[in-house]
C-alpha positions as CSV (number, residue, x, y, z in Angstrom):
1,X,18.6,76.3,0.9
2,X,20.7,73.8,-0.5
3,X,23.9,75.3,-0.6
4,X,27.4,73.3,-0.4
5,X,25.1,70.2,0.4
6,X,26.9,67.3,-1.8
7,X,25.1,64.3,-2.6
8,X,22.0,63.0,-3.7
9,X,19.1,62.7,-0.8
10,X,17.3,60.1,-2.8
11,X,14.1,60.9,-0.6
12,X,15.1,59.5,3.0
13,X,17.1,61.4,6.3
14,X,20.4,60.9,6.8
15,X,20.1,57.1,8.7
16,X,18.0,55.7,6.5
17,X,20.0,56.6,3.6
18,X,23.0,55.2,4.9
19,X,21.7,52.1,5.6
20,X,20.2,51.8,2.3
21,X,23.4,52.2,0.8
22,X,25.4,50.2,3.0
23,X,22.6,46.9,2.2
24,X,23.2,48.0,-1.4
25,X,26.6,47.3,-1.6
26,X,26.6,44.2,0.7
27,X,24.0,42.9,-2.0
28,X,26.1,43.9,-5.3
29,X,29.4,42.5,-3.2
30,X,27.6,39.2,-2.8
31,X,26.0,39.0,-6.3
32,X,28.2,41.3,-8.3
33,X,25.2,42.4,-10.1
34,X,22.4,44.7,-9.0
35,X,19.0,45.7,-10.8
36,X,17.8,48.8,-8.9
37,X,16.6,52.0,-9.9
38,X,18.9,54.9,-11.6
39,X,18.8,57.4,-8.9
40,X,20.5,54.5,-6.6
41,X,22.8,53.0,-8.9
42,X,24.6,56.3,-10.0
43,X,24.3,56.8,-6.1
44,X,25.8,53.4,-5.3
45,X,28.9,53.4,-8.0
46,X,31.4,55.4,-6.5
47,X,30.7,54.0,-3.1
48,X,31.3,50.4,-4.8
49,X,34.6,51.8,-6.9
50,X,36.3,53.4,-3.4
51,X,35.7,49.5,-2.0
52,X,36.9,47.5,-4.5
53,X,39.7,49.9,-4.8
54,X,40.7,49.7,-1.0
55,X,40.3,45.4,-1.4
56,X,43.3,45.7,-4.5
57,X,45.9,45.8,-1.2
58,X,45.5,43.3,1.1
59,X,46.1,44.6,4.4
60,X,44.3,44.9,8.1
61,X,43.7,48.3,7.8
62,X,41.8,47.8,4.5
63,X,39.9,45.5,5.9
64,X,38.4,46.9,9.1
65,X,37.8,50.2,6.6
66,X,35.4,47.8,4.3
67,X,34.0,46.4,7.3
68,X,32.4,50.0,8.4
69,X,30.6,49.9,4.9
70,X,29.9,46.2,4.7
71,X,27.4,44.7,7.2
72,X,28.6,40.9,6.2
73,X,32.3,39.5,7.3
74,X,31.7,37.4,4.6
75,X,31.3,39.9,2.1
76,X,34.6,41.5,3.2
77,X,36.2,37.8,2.5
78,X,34.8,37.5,-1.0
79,X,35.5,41.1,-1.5
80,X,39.4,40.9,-0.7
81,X,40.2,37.3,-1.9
82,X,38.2,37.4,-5.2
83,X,37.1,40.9,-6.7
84,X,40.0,42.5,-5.3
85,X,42.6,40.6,-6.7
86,X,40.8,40.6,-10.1
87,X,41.1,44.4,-10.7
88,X,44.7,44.5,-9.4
89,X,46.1,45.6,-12.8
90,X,42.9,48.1,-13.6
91,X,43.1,51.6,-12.2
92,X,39.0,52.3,-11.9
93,X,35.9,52.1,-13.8
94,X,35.4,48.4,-12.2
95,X,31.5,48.7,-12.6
96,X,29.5,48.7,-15.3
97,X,25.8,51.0,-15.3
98,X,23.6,49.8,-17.9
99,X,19.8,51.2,-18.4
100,X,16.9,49.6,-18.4
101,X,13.1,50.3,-19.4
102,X,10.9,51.7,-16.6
103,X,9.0,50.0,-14.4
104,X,5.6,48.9,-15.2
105,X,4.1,49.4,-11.9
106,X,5.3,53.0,-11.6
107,X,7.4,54.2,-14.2
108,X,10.4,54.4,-12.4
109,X,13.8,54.2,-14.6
110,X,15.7,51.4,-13.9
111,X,19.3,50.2,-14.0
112,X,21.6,47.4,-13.7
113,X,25.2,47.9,-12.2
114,X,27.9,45.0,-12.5
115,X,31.3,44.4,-12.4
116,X,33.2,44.8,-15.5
117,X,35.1,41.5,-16.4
């Protein structure tokens, strides 16, 4: 039973999920777009809202906490000198999730996530 068990599985263990959603967010930090499927976008928005909202403050702290999610230093750069500073006046809802047909080869529904300008 699947009692008090929060979160989606998405088909993996626990490692393997992780990671997957850690190389996720590296990717839509470093492109600021991601196609992907719907399952793992509505997975991977509130991860990407709680770090763009930790890179509107500048400080050390901030930074090392991105760096535990993020896999690139340069990703945490981009992240707090460019994204961060572009949502300072915005409260939330920095990413946009926008559907897509389904996937020819197997059907699978598929989404786009990006940044809202």
């Amino acid at each position: 039973m699947r009692h008090q068990k929060k979160g989606k599985t998405l088909g993996r263990k626990k490692g393997p999920r992780k990671a997957m959603q850690r190389n996720l967010v590296t990717s839509f930090i470093i492109y600021e777009k991601i196609k992907t499927t719907e399952a793992k976008a509505r997975v991977l928005r509130p991860l990407v809202e709680k770090i763009i909202t930790l890179a509107k403050v500048d400080t050390l702290h901030h930074r090392r906490q991105a760096l535990k999610t993020l896999y690139l230093p340069a990703t945490v750069k981009k992240l707090f000198e460019v994204i961060g500073p572009k949502y300072q006046g915005r409260k939330g809802g920095y990413t946009r999730l926008v559907k897509l047909p389904p996937r020819k080869n197997d059907g699978a529904k598929m989404a786009v996530l990006e940044l809202v300008e």
